[in-house]
PDB file of N, CA, C and O in Angstrom, chain B, residues numbered from 101:
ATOM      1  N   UNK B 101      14.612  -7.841  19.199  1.00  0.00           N
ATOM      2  CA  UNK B 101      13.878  -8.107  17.975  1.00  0.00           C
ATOM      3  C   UNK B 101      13.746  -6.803  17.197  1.00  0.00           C
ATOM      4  O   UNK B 101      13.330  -5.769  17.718  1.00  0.00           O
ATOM      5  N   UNK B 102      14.145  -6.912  15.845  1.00  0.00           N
ATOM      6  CA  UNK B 102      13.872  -6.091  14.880  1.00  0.00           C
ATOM      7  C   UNK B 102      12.682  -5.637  14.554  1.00  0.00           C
ATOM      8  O   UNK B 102      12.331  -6.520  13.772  1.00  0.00           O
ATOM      9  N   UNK B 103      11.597  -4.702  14.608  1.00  0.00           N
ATOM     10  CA  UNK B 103      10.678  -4.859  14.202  1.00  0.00           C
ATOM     11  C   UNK B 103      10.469  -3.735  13.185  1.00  0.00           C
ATOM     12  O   UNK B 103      10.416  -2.593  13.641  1.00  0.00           O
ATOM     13  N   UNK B 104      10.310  -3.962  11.490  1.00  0.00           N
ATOM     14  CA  UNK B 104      10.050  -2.807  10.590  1.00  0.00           C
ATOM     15  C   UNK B 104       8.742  -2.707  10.007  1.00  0.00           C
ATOM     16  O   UNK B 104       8.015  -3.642   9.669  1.00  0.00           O
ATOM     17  N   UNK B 105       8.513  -1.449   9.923  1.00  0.00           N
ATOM     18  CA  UNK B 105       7.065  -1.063   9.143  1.00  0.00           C
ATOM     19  C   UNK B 105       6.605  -1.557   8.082  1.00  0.00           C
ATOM     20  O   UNK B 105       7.251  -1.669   7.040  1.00  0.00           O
ATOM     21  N   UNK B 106       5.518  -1.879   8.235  1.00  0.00           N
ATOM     22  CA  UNK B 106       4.763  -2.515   6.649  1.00  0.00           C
ATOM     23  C   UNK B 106       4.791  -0.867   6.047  1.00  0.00           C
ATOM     24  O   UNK B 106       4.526   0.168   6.659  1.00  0.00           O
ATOM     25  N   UNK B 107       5.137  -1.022   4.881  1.00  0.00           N
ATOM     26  CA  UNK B 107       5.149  -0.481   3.922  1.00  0.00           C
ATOM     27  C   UNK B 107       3.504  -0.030   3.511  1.00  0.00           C
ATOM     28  O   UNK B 107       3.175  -1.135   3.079  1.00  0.00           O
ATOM     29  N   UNK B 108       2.783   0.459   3.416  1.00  0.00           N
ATOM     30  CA  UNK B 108       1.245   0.565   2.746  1.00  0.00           C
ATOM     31  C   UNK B 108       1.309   1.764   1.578  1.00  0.00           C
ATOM     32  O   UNK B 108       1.627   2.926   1.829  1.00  0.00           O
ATOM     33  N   UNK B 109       0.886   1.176   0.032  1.00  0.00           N
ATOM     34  CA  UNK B 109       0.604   2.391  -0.255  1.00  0.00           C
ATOM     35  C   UNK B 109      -1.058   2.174  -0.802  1.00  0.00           C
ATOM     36  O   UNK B 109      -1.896   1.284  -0.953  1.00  0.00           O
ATOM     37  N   UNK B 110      -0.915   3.336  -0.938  1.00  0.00           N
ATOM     38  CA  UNK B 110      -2.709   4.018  -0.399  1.00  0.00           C
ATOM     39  C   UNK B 110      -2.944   5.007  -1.287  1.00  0.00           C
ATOM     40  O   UNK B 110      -2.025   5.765  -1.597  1.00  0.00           O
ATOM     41  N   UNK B 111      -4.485   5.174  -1.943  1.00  0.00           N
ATOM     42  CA  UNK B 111      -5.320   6.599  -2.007  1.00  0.00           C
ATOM     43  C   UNK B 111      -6.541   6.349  -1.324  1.00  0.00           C
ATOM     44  O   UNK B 111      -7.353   5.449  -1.540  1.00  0.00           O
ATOM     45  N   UNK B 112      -6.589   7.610  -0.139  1.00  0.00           N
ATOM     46  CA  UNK B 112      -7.468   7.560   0.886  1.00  0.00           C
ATOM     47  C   UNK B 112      -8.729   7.703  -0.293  1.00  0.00           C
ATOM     48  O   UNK B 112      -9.822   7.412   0.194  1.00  0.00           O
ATOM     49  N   UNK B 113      -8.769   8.014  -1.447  1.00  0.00           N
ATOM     50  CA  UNK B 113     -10.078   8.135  -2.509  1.00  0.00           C
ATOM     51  C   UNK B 113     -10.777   6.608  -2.476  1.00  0.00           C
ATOM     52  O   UNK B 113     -11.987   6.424  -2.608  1.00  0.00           O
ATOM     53  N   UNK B 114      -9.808   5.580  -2.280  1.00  0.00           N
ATOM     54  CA  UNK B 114     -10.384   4.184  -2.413  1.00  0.00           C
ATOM     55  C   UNK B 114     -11.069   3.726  -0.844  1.00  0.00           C
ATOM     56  O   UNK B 114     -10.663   4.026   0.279  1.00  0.00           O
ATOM     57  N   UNK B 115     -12.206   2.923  -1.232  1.00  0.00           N
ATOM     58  CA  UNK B 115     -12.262   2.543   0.182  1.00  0.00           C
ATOM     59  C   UNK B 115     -11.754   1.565   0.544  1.00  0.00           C
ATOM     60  O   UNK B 115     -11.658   1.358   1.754  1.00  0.00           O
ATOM     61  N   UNK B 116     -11.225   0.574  -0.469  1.00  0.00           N
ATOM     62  CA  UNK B 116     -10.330  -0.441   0.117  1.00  0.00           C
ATOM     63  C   UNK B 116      -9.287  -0.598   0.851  1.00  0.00           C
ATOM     64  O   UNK B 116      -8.849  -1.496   1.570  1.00  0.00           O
ATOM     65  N   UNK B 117      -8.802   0.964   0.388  1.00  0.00           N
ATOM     66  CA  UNK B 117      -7.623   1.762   0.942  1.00  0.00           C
ATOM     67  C   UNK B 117      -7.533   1.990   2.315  1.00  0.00           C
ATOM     68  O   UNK B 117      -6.621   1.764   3.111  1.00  0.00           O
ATOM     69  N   UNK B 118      -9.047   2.658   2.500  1.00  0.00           N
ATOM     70  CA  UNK B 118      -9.173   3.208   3.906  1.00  0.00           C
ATOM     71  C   UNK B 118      -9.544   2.223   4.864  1.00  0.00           C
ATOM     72  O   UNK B 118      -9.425   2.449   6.069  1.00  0.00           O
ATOM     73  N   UNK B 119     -10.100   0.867   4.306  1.00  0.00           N
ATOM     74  CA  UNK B 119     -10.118   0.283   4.968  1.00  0.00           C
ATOM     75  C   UNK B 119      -9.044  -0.949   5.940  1.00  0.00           C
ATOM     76  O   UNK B 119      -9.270  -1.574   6.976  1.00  0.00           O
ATOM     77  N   UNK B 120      -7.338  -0.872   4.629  1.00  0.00           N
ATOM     78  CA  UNK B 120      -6.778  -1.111   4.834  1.00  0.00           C
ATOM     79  C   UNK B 120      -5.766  -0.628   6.404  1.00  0.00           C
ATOM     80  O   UNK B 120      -5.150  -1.259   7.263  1.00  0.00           O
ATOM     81  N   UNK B 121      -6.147   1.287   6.035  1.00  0.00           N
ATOM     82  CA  UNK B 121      -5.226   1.940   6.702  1.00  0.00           C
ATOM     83  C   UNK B 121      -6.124   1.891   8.406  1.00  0.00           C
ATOM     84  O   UNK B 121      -5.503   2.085   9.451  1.00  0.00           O
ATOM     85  N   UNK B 122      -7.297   1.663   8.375  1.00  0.00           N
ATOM     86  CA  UNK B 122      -8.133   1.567   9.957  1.00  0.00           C
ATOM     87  C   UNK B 122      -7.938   0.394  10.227  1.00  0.00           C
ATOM     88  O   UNK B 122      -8.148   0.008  11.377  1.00  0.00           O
ATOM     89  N   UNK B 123      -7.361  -0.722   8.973  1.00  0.00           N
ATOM     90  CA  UNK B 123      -7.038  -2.308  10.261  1.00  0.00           C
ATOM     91  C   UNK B 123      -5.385  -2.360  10.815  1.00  0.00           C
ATOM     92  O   UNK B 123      -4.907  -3.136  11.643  1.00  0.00           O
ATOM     93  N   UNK B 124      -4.609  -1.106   9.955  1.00  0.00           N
ATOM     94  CA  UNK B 124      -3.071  -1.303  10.908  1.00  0.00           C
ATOM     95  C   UNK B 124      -3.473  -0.481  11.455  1.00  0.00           C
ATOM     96  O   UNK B 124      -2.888  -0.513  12.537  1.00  0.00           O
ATOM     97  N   UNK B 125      -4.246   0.441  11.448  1.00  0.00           N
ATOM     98  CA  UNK B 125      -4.026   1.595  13.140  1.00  0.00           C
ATOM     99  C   UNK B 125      -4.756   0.804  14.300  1.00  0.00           C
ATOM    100  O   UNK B 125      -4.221   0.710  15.405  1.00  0.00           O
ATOM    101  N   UNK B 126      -5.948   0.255  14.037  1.00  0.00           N
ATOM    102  CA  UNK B 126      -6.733  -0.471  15.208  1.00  0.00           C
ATOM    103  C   UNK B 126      -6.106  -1.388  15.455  1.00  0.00           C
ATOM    104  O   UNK B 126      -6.196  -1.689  16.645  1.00  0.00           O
ATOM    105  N   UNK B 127      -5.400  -2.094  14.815  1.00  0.00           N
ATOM    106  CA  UNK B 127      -3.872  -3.160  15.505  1.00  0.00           C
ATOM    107  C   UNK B 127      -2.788  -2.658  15.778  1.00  0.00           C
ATOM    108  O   UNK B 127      -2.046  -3.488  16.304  1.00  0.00           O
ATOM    109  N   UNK B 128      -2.401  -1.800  15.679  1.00  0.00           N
ATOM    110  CA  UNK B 128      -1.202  -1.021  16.059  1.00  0.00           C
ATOM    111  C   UNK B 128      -0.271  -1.886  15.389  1.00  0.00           C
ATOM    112  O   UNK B 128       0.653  -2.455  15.970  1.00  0.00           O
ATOM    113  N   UNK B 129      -0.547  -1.990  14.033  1.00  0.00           N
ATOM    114  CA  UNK B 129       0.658  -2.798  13.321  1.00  0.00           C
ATOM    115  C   UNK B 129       1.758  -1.496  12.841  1.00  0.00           C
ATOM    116  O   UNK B 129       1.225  -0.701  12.067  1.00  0.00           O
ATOM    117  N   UNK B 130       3.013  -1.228  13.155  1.00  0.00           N
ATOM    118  CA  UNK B 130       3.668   0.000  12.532  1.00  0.00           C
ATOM    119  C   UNK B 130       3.615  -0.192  11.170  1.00  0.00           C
ATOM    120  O   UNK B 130       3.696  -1.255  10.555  1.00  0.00           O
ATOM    121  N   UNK B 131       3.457   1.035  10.711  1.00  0.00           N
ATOM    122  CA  UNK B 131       3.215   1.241   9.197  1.00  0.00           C
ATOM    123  C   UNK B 131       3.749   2.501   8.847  1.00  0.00           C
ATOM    124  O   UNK B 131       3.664   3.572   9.449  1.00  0.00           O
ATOM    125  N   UNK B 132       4.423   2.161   7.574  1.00  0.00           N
ATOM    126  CA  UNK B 132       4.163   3.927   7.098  1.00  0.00           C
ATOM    127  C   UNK B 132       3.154   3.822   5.580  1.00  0.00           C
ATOM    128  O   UNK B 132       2.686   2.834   5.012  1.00  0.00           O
ATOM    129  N   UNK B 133       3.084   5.135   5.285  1.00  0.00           N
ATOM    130  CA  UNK B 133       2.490   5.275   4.479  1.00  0.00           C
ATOM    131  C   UNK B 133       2.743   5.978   3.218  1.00  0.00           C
ATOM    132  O   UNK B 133       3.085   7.160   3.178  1.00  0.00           O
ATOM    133  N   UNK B 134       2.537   5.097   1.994  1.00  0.00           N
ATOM    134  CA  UNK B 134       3.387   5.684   0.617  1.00  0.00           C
ATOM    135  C   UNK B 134       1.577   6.645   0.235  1.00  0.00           C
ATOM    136  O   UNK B 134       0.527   6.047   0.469  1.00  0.00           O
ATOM    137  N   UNK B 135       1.575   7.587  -0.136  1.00  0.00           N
ATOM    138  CA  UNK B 135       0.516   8.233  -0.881  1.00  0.00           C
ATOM    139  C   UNK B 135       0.712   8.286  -2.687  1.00  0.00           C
ATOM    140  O   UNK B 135       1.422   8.974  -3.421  1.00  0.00           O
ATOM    141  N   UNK B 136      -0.267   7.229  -2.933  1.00  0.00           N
ATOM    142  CA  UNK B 136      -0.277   7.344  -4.858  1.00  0.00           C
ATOM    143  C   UNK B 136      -1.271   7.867  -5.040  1.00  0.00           C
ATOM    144  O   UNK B 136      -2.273   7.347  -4.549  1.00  0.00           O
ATOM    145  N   UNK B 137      -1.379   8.877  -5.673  1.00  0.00           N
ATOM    146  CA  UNK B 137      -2.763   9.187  -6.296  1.00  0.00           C
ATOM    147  C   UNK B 137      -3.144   8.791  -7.703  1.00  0.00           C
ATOM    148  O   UNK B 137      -2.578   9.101  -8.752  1.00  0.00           O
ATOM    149  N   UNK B 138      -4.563   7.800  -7.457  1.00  0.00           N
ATOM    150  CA  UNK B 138      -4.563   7.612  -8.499  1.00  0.00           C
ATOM    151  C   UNK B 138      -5.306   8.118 -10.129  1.00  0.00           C
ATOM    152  O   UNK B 138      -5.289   7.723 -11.295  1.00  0.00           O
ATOM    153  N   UNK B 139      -5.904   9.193  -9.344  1.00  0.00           N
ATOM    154  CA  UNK B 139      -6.255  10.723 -10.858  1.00  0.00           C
ATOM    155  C   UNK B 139      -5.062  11.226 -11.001  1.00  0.00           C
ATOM    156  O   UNK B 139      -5.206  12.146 -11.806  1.00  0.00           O
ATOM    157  N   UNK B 140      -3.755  11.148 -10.632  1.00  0.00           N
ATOM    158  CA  UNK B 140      -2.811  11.408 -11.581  1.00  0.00           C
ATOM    159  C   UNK B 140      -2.436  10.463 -11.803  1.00  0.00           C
ATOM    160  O   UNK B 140      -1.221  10.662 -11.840  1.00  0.00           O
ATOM    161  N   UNK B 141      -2.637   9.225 -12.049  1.00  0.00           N
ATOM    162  CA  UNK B 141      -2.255   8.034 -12.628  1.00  0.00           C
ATOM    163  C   UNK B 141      -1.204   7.799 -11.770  1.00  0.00           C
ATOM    164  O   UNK B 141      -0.252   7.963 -12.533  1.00  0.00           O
ATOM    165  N   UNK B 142      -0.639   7.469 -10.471  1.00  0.00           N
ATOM    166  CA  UNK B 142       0.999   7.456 -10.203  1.00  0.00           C
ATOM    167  C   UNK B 142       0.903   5.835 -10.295  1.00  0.00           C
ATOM    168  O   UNK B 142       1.932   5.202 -10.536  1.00  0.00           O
ATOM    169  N   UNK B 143      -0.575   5.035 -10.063  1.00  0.00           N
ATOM    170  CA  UNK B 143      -0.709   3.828 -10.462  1.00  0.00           C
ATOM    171  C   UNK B 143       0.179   2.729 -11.195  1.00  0.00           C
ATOM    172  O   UNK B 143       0.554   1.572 -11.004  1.00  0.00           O
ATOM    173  N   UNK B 144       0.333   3.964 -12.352  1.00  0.00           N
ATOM    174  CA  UNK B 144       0.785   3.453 -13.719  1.00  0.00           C
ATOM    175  C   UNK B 144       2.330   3.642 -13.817  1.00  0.00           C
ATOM    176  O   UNK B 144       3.013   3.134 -14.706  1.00  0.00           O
ATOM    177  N   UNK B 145       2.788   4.394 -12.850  1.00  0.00           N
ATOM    178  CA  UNK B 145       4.154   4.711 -13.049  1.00  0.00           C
ATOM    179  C   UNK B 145       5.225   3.526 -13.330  1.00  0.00           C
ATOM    180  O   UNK B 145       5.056   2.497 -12.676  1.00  0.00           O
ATOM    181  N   UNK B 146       6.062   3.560 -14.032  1.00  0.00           N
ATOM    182  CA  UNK B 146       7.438   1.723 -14.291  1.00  0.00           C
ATOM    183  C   UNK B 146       7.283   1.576 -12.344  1.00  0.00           C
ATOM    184  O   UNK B 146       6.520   0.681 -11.983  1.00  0.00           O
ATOM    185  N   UNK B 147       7.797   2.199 -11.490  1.00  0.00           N
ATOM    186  CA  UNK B 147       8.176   1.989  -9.875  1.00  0.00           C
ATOM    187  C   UNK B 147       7.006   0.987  -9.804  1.00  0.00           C
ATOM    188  O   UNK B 147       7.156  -0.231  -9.899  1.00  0.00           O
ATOM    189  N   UNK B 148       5.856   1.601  -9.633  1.00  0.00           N
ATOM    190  CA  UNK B 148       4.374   1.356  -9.095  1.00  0.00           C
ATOM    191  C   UNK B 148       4.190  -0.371  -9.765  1.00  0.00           C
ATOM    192  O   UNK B 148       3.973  -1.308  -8.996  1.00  0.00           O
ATOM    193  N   UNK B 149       4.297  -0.539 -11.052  1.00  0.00           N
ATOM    194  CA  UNK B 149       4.208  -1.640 -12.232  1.00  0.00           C
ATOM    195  C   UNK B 149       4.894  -2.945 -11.892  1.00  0.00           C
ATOM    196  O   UNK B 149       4.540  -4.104 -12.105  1.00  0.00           O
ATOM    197  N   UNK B 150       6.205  -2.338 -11.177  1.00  0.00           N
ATOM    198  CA  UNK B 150       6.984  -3.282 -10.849  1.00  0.00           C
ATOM    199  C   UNK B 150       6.797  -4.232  -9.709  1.00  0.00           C
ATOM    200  O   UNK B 150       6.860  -5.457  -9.594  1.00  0.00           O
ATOM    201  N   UNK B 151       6.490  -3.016  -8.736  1.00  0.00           N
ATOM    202  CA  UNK B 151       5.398  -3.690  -7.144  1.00  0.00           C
ATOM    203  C   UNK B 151       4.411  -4.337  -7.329  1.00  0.00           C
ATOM    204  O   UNK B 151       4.346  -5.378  -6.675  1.00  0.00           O
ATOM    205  N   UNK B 152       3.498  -4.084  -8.068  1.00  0.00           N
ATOM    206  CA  UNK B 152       2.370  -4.494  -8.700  1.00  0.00           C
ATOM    207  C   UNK B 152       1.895  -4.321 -10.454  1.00  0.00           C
ATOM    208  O   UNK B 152       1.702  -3.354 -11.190  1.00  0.00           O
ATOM    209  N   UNK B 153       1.835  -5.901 -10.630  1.00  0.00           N
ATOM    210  CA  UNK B 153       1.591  -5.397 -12.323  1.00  0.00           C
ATOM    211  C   UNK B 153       0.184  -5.357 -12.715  1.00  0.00           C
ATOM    212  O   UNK B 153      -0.353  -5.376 -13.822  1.00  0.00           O
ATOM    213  N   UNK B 154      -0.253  -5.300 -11.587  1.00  0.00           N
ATOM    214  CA  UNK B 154      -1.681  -5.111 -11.842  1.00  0.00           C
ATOM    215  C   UNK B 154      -2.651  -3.863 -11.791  1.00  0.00           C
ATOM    216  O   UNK B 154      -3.825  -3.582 -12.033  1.00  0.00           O
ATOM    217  N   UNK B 155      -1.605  -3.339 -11.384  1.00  0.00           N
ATOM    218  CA  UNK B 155      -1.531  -1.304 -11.131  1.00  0.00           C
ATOM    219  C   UNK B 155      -2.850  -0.990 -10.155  1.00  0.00           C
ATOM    220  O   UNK B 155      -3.609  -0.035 -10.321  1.00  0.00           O
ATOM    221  N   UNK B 156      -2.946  -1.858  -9.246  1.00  0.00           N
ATOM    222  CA  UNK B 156      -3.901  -1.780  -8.319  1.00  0.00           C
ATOM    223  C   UNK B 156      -3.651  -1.337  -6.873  1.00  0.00           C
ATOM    224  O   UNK B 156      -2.625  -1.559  -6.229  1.00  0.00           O
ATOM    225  N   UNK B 157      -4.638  -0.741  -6.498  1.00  0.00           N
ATOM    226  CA  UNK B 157      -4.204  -0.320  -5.030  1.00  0.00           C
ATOM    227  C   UNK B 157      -5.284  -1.323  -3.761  1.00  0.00           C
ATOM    228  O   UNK B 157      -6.258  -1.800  -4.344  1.00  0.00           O
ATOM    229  N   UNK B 158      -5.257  -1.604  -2.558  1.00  0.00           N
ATOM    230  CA  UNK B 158      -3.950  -1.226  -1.640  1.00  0.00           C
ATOM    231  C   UNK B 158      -2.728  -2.154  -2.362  1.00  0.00           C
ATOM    232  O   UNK B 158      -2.782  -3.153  -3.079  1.00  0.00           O
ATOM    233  N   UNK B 159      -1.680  -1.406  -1.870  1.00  0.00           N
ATOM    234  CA  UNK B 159      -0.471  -3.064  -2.061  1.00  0.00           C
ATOM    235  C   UNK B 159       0.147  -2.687  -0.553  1.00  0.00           C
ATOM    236  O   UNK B 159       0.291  -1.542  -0.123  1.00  0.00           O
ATOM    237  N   UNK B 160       0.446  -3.819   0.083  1.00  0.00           N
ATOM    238  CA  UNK B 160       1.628  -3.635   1.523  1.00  0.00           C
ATOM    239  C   UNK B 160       2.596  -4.485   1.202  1.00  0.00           C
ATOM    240  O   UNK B 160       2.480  -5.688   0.966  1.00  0.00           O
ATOM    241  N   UNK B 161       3.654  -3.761   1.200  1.00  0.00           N
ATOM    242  CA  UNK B 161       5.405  -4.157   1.624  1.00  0.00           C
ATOM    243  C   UNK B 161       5.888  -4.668   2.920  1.00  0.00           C
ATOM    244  O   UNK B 161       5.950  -3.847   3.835  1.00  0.00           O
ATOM    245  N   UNK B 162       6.288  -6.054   3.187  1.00  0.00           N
ATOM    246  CA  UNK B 162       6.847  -6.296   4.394  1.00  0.00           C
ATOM    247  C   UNK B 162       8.229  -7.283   4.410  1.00  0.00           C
ATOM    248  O   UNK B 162       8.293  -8.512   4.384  1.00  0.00           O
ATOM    249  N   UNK B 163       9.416  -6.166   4.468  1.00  0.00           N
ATOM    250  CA  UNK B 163      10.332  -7.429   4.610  1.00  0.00           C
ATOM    251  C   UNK B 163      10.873  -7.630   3.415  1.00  0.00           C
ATOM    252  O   UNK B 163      12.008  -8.064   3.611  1.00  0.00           O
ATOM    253  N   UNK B 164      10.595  -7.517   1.967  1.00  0.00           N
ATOM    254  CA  UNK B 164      10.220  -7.993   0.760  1.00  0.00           C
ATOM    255  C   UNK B 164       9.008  -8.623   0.294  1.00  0.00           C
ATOM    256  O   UNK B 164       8.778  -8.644  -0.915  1.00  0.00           O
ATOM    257  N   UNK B 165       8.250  -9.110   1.076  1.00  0.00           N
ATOM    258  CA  UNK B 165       7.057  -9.922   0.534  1.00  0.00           C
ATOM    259  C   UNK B 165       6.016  -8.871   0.044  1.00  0.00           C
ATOM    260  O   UNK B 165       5.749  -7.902   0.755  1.00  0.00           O
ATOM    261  N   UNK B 166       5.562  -9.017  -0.890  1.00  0.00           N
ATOM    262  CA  UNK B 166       4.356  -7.768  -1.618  1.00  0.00           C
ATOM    263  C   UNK B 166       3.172  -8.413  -1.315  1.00  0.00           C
ATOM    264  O   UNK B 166       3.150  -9.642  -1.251  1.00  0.00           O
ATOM    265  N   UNK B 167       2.079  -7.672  -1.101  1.00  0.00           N
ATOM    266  CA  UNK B 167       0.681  -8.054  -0.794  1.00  0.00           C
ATOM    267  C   UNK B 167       0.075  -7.212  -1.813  1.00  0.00           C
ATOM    268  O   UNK B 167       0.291  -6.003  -1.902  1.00  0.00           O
ATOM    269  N   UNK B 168      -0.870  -8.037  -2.760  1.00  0.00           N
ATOM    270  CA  UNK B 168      -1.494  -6.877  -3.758  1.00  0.00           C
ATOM    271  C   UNK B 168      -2.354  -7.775  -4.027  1.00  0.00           C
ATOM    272  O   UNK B 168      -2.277  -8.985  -3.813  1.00  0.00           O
ATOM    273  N   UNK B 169      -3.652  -6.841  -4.773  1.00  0.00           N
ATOM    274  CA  UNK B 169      -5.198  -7.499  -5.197  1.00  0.00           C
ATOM    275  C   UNK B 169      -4.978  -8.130  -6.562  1.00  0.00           C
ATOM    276  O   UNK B 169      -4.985  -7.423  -7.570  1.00  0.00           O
ATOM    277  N   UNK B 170      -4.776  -9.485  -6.621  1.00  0.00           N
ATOM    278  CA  UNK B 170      -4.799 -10.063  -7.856  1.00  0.00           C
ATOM    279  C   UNK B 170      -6.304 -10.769  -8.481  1.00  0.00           C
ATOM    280  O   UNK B 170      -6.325 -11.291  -9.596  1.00  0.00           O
TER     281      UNK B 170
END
């Protein structure tokens, strides 16, 4: 079995964030981790817009399927 990392991106500034990143470590779900910061806006970037058009953070990547706060 194949098994690939959820994708997470994150600013540890949010707590939604952090709370995201303590439920894959306390599950030992593999993850990596994209870092956006969002006081430099990387939020807003076309990449970021496209993942999410809601320019919100957390979002997780798995596989193709996007998870984001709508």
């Amino acid at each position: 079995m194949n098994i690939t990392a959820v994708k997470a991106y994150l600013d540890l500034v949010s707590q939604a964030c952090r709370a995201v990143l303590i439920f894959l470590k306390h599950n030992k779900i593999p993850h990596t981790v994209e870092n956006i910061a969002i006081r430099k806006g990387q939020h807003k970037t076309p990449e970021f817009t496209k993942l999410n058009p809601m320019q919100k953070l957390p979002v997780l990547e798995d596989n193709g399927f996007v998870l984001t706060e709508r």
